[in-house]
C-alpha positions in Angstrom: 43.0 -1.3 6.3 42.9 1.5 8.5 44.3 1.5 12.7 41.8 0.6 15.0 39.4 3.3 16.5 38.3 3.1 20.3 34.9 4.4 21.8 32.7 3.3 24.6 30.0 1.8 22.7 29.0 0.8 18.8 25.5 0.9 17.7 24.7 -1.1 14.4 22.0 0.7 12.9 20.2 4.0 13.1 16.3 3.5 13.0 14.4 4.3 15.9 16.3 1.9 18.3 19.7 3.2 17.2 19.1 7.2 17.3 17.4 6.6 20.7 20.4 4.5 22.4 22.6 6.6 20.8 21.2 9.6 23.2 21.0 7.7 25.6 24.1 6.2 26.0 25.9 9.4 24.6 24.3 12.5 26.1 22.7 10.7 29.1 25.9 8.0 30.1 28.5 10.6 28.3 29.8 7.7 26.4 31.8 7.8 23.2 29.4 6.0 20.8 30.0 5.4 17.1 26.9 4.8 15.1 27.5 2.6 11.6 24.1 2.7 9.6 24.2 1.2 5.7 21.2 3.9 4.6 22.1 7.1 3.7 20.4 9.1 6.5 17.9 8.3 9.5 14.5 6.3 9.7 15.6 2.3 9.5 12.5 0.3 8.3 11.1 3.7 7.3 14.2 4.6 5.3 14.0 1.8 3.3 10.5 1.0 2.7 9.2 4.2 0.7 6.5 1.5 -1.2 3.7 3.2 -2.7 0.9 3.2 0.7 3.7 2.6 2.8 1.8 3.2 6.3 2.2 2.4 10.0 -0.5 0.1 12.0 -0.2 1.8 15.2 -1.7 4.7 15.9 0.7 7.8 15.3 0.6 9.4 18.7 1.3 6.2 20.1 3.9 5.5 17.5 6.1 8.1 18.7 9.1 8.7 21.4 8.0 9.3 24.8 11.0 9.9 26.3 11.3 14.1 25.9 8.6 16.2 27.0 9.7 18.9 24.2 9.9 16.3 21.6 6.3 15.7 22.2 4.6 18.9 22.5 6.4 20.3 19.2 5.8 17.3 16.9 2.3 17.7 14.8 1.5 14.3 14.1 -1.6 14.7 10.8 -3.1 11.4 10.6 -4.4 8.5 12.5 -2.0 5.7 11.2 0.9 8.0 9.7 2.5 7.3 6.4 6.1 6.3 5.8 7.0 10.0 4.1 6.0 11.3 7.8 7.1 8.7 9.9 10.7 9.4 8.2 10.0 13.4 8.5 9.6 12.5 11.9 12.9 10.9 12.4 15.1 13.5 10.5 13.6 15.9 13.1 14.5 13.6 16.1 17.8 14.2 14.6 18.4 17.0 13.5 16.5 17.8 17.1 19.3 15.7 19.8 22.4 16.4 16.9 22.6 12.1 16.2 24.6 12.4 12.6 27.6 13.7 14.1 28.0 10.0 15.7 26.5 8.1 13.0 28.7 7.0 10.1 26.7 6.7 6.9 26.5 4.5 4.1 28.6 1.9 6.2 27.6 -1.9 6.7 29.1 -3.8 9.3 30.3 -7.4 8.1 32.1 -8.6 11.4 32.3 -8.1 15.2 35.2 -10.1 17.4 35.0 -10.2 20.8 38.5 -10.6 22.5 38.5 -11.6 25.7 41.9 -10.3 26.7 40.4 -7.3 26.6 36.9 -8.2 26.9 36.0 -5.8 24.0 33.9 -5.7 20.4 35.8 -5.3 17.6 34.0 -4.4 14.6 35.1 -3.8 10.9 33.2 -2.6 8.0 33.0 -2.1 4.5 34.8 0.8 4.0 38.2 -1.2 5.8 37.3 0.5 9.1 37.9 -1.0 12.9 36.5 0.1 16.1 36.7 -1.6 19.3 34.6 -1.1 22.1 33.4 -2.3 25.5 29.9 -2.6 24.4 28.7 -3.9 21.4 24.3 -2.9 20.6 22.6 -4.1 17.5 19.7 -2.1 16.4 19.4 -3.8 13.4 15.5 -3.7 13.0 13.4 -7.0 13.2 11.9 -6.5 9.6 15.3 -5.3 7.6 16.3 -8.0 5.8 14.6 -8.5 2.8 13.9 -11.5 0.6 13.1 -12.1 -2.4 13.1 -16.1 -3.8 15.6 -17.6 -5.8 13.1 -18.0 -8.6 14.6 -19.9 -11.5 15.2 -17.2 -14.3 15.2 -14.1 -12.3 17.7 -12.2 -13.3 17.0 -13.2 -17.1 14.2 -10.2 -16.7 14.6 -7.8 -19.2 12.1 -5.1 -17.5 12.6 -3.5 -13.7 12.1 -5.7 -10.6 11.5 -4.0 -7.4 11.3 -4.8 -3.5 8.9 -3.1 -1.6 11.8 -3.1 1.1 14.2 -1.9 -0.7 12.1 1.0 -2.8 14.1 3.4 -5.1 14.2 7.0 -3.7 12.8 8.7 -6.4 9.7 6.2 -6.4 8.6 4.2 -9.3 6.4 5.2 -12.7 4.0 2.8 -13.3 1.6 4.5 -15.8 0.6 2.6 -19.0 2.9 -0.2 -17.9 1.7 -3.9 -17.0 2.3 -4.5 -13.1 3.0 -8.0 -11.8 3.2 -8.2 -7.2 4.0 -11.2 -5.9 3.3 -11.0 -2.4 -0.2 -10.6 -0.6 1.5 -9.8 3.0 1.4 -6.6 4.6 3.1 -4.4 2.0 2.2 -5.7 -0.9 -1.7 -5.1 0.7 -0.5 -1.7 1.2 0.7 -1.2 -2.2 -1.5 -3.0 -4.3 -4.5 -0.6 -4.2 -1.8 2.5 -5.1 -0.5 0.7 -7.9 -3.4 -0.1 -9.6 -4.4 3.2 -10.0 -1.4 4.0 -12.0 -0.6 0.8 -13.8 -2.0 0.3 -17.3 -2.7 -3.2 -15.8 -1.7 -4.9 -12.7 -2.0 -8.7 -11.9 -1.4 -10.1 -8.4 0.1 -13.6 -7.5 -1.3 -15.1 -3.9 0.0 -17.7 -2.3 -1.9 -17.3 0.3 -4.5 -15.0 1.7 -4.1 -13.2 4.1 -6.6 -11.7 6.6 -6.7 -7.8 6.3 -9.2 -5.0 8.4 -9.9 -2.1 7.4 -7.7 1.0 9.0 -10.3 3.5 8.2 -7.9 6.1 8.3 -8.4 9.7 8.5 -6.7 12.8 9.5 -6.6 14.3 13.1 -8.7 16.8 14.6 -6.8 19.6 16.0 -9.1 18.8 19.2 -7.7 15.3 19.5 -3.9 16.7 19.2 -4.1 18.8 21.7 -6.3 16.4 24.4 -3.6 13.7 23.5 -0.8 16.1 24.5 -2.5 17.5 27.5 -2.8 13.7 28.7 0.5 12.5 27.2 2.1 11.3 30.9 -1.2 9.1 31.5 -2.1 7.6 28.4 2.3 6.5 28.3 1.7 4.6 31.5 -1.1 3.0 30.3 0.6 1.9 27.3 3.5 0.9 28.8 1.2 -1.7 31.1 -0.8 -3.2 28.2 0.0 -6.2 25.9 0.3 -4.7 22.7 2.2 -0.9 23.7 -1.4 0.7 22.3 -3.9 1.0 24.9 -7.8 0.1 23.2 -11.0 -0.9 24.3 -11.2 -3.4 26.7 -12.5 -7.2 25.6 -16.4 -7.7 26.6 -14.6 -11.2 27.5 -15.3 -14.4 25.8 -16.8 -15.0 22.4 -19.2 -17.7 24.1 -20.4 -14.7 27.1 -22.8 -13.6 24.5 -25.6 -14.5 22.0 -25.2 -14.9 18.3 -27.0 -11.4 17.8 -24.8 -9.9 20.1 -21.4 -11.6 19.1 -22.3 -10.2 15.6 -23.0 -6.7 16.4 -20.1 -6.2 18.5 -17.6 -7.7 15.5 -19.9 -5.1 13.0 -18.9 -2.3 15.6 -15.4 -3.3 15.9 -15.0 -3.7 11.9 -16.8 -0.2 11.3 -14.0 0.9 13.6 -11.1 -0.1 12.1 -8.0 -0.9 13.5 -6.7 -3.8 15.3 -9.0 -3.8 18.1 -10.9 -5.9 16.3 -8.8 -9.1 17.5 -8.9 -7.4 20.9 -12.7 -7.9 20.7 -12.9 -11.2 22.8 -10.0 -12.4 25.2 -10.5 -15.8 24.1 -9.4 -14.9 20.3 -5.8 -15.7 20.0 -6.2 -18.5 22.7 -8.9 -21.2 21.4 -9.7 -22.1 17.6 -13.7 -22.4 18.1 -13.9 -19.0 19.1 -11.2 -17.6 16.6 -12.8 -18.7 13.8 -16.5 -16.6 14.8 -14.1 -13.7 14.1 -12.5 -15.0 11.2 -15.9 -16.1 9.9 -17.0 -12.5 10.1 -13.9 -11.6 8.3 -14.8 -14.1 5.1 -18.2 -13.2 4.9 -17.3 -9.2 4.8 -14.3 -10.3 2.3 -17.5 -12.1 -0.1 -19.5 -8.7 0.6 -16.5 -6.2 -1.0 -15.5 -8.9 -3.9 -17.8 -8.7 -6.9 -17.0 -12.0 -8.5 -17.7 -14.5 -6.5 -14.6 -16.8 -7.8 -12.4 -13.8 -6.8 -14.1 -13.5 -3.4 -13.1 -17.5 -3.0 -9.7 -17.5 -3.6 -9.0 -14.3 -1.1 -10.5 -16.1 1.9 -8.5 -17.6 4.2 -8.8 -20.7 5.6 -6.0 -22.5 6.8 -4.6 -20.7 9.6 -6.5 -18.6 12.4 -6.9 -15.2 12.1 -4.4 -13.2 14.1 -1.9 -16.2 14.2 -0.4 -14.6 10.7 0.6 -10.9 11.3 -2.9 -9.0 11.0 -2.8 -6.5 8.2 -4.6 -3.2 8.1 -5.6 -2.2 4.3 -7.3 0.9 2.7 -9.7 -0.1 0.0 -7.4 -3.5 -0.7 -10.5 -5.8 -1.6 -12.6 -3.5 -3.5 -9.1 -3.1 -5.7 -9.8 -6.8 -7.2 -13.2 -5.0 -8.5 -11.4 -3.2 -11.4 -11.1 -4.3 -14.9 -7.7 -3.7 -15.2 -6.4 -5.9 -12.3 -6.5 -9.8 -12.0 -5.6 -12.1 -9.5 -3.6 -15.3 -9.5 -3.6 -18.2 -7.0 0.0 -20.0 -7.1 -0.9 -22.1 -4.2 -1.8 -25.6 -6.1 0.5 -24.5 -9.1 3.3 -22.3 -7.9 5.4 -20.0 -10.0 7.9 -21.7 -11.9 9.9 -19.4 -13.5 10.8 -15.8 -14.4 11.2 -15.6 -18.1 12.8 -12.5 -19.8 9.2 -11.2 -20.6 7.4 -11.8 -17.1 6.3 -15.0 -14.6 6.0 -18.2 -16.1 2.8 -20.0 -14.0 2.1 -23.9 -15.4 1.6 -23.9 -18.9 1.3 -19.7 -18.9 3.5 -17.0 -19.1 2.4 -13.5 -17.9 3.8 -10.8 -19.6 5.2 -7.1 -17.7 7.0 -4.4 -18.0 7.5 -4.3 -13.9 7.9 -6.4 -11.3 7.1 -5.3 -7.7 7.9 -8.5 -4.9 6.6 -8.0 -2.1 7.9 -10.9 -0.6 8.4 -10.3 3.2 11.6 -10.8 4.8 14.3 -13.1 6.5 12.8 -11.8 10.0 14.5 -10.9 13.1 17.1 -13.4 13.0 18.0 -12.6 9.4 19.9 -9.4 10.2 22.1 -10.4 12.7 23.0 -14.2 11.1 24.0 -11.6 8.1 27.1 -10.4 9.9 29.7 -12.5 11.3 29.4 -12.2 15.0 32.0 -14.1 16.8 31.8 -14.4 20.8 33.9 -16.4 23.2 36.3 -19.2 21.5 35.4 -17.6 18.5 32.1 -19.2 18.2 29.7 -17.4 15.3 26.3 -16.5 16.2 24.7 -18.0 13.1 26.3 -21.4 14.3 25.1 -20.9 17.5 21.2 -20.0 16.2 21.8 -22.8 13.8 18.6 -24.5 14.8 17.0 -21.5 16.4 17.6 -18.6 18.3 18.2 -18.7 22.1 18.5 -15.5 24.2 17.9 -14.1 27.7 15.2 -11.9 27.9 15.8 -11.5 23.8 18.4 -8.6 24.8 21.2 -11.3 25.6 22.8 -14.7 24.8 25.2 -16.8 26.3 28.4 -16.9 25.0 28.6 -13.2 23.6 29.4 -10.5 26.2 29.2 -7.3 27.0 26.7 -7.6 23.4 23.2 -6.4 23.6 20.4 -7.3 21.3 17.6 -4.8 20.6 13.9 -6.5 20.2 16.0 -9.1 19.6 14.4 -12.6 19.2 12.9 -14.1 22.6 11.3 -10.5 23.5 7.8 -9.2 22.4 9.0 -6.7 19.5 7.1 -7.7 16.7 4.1 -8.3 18.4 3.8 -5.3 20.2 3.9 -1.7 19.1 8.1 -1.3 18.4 8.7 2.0 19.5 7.7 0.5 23.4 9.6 -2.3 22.8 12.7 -0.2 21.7 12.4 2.5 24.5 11.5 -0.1 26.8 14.6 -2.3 25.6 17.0 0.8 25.3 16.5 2.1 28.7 17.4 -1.2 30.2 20.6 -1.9 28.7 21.4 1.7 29.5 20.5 1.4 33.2 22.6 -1.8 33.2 25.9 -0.4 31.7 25.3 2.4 34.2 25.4 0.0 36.9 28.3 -2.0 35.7 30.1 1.2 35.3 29.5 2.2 38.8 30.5 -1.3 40.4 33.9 -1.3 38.2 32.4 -4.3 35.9 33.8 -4.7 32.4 31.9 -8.0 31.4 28.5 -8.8 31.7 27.2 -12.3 29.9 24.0 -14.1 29.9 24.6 -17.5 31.8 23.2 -20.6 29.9 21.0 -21.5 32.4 18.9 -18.2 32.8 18.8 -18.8 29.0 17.6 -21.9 28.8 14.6 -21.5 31.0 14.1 -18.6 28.9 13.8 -19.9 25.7 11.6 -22.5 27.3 9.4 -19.8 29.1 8.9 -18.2 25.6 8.2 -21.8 23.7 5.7 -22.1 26.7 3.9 -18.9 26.2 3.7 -19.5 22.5 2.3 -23.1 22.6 -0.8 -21.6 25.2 -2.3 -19.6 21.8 -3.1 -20.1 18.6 0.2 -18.7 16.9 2.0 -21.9 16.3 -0.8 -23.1 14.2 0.5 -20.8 11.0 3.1 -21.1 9.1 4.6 -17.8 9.3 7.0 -15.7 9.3 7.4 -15.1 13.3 8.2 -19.2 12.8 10.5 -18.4 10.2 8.7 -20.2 8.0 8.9 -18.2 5.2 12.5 -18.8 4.4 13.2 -22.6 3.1 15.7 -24.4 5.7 15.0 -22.2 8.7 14.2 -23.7 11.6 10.4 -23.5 12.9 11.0 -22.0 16.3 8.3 -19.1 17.2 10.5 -16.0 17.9 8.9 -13.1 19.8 7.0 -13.2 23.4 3.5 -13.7 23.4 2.5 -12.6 27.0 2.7 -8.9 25.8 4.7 -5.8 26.4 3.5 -4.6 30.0 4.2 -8.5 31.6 8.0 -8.6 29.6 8.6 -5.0 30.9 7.4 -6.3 34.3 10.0 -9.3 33.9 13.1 -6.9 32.9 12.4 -5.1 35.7 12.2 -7.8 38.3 15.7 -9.4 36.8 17.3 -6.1 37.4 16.1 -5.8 40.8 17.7 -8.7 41.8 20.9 -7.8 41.0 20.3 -8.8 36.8 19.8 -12.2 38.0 20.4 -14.5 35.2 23.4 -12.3 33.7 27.2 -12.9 35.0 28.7 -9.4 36.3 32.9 -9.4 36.3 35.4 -7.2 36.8 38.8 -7.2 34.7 40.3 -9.2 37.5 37.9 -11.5 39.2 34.7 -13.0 38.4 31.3 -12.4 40.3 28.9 -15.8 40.7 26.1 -15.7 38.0 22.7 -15.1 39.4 21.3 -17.9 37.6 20.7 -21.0 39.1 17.1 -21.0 40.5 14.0 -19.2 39.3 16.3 -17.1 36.6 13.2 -16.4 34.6 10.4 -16.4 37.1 7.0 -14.6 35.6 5.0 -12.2 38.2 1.8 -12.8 38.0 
């Protein structure tokens, strides 16, 4: 094993959230940062998921850094909701742009990170026998990185190719003449289903359950629209720094009972026509009470019968056990109308689940499904997943995972007691998932940046999130959740897609623009809620009353 290495600062990870605190920290702090990424260049989520109709569902000139003028002006964004091959084009020019590689260490996982407290450092070794200690410790991990696929009796019996849509070969798959089987019906494998049947000789789909999709209606971007975007850049940042979901949209008419039946149904048609997620935006009262959820969801069925030729096809792809928006809401190009060809079929494993993968294929019940590929699409151990993945040890040598054993518990989801001087990028307990991510990350890295700044200006070496100001966050967050209509789905922001984990709903509901609000009062007062020290004495944490109080 090599000597140990010092630096300032370690970043794990080098999507979006990495490259930007890397700059940050490095050319605006001048700190010594070491970057350890496990991909082989830039991108993160968009490194890894190169899955045929790969596709963001925030607009791209929204979905973009704000933080350089320059950056801004010179990047030609082509299409409304940008594709992964441009997203990732995108971040090899951020790079190659503010020089990142020359800190980042490729093709490097991190497996453990000690705090000492003699020292009141990080130490972190890798794969490659490497150790680095530094004073601050930043996981940009992504909250969608670690991906999943079930311990299905049989799997690795399959004598033909299995693939994750997370973890997509670089060179891409062939699918032509060959018989396709995705399990999955989540975002990316509604994404990818509609390009794989085009190529496939025939593709068959298992569906545990449906999921509720809208149309993107996609399309490329006027030269017009680039340029009145960048001519209004500083404004239309502000406003979406303010607004719940990072991406400002058209405002709610207000309650799905303010109107008439006529009324609520031309609105929804106008809203569906559209495209996009402002559909969910379309009453305020959506998200909040199950009566006037389901008039959208309603809508949603009825268009779903509309697209689906047969009608037994039509009934099995309409959801019904959950309300719509309380499952991530997908945004699909020509998804339903795919179920229309011949040479694709769909299979319900929701009364009889799979049971097996055989060498040949799936094994259903008494039938076995034969192919030559096999594409999961089966979602991922989210946000907690990647940080339980490495051993994170804090003060008496207590592991993270232990700590999260029956659900996460942060400050402010950038923080948790117990593990100084470590900061947790749209970490659980923040809005991140919810919201549009590049926000959150900017948002989230300008933060901890300003607060190493200041404890590097006052002489502090330690800063920890006291178990009080944590407490009263994680119940805020519980609080927030239980007031809308998330709680009632079993999914994957409960962690409820992976068996054994606990049910605890992870991100902040209230929205981007009321969390950036909060983060901005606690640093005001002093980072009330956090413990400041120096290497010799010990401040008072600012914790003990109101640590988590909500403006209004």
């Amino acid at each position: 094993m090599s000597d140990v290495q010092r630096c300032d600062a370690i970043v794990i990870g080098a999507g979006f959230a990495g490259m930007y605190a890397l700059h940050r920290l490095r050319d605006d702090l001048s700190l010594q940062v070491r970057v350890f990424e496990r991909g082989t260049d830039v991108g993160g989520t968009w490194y890894w998921n190169r899955y045929p109709g790969a596709r963001c569902d925030v607009p791209s000139m929204f979905y973009s850094y704000s933080f350089s003028d320059e950056l801004e002006k010179e990047w030609e964004w082509t299409e409304l909701y940008p594709a992964q091959p441009e997203i990732l084009a995108y971040a090899n020019h951020v790079a190659d742009r503010f020089d990142l590689r020359k800190d980042i260490t490729f093709e490097t996982s991190v497996l453990a990170a000690d705090f000492d407290e003699s020292s009141q450092e990080w130490t972190v070794t890798t794969d490659r026998g490497e150790r680095v200690t530094a004073r601050f410790l930043i996981t940009a991990l992504g909250c969608l990185s670690a991906s999943r696929i079930p311990p299905f009796p049989g799997l690795e019996s399959f004598e033909g190719e299995i693939h994750h849509t997370g973890r997509w070969p670089h060179e891409g798959v062939d699918f032509s003449g060959k018989k396709v089987a995705v399990i999955g019906t989540g975002s990316s494998g509604i994404q990818a289903i509609p390009q794989i049947a085009q190529q496939a000789d025939h593709l068959t789909v298992f569906q545990r359950t449906p999921a509720f999709t809208l149309p993107a209606r996609n399309r490329p971007l006027t030269a017009e629209e680039i340029a009145d975007f960048k001519a209004n850049y500083p404004e239309r940042r502000a406003l979406a720094r303010a607004t719940p979901s990072g991406v400002p949209g058209i405002p709610a008419v207000g309650s799905a009972f303010s109107v008439t039946d006529e009324q609520r149904e031309e609105l929804l048609t106008q809203r569906w026509n559209r495209g996009g997620t402002s559909f969910l935006s379309l009453f305020n009262d959506t998200v909040v009470n199950l009566e006037a959820n389901e008039f959208s969801a309603e809508y949603v069925r009825e268009r779903i019968q509309d697209l689906i030729d047969d009608p037994a096809v039509a009934d099995t792809l309409l959801p019904h056990d959950y309300p719509i928006g309380a499952k991530r809401i997908c945004l699909d190009t020509d998804y339903y109308v795919t179920y229309n060809r011949a040479d694709v079929d769909l299979v319900s494993v929701r009364e009889t689940p799979i049971e097996e993968i055989t060498p040949r294929g799936v094994r259903v019940g008494d039938t076995e499904y034969e192919f030559d590929v096999i594409v999961f699409a089966t979602g991922y151990d989210a946000m907690t997943g990647p940080l339980n993945a490495i051993d994170i040890r804090g003060v008496d040598a207590e592991l993270l995972r232990d700590k999260w054993a029956a659900g996460p518990r942060t400050y402010l989801g950038i923080a948790t007691a117990g593990f100084p001087n470590l900061f947790l990028l749209t970490g659980p307990g923040s809005p991140s998932v919810l919201v549009n991510m590049i926000i959150s990350i900017e948002q989230h890295v300008d933060w901890v940046t300003d607060l190493i700044a200041h404890l590097r200006d006052n002489d502090y070496t330690r800063v920890e999130a006291v178990v009080d100001a944590e407490d009263k966050w994680v119940e805020h967050v519980n609080e927030a959740a239980s007031h809308t209509l998330f709680p009632q789905a079993d999914s994957w922001y409960l962690g409820a897609n992976i068996p054994g984990k606990p049910r605890v709903f992870m991100p902040y509901v209230a929205g981007a623009g009321r969390y950036r609000a909060i983060c901005d009062e606690v640093a005001a007062d002093d980072y009330r809620g956090f413990t400041l020290a120096t290497a010799t004495a010990e401040a008072a944490p600012r914790s003990a009353v109101d640590a988590v109080s909500v403006p209004n």
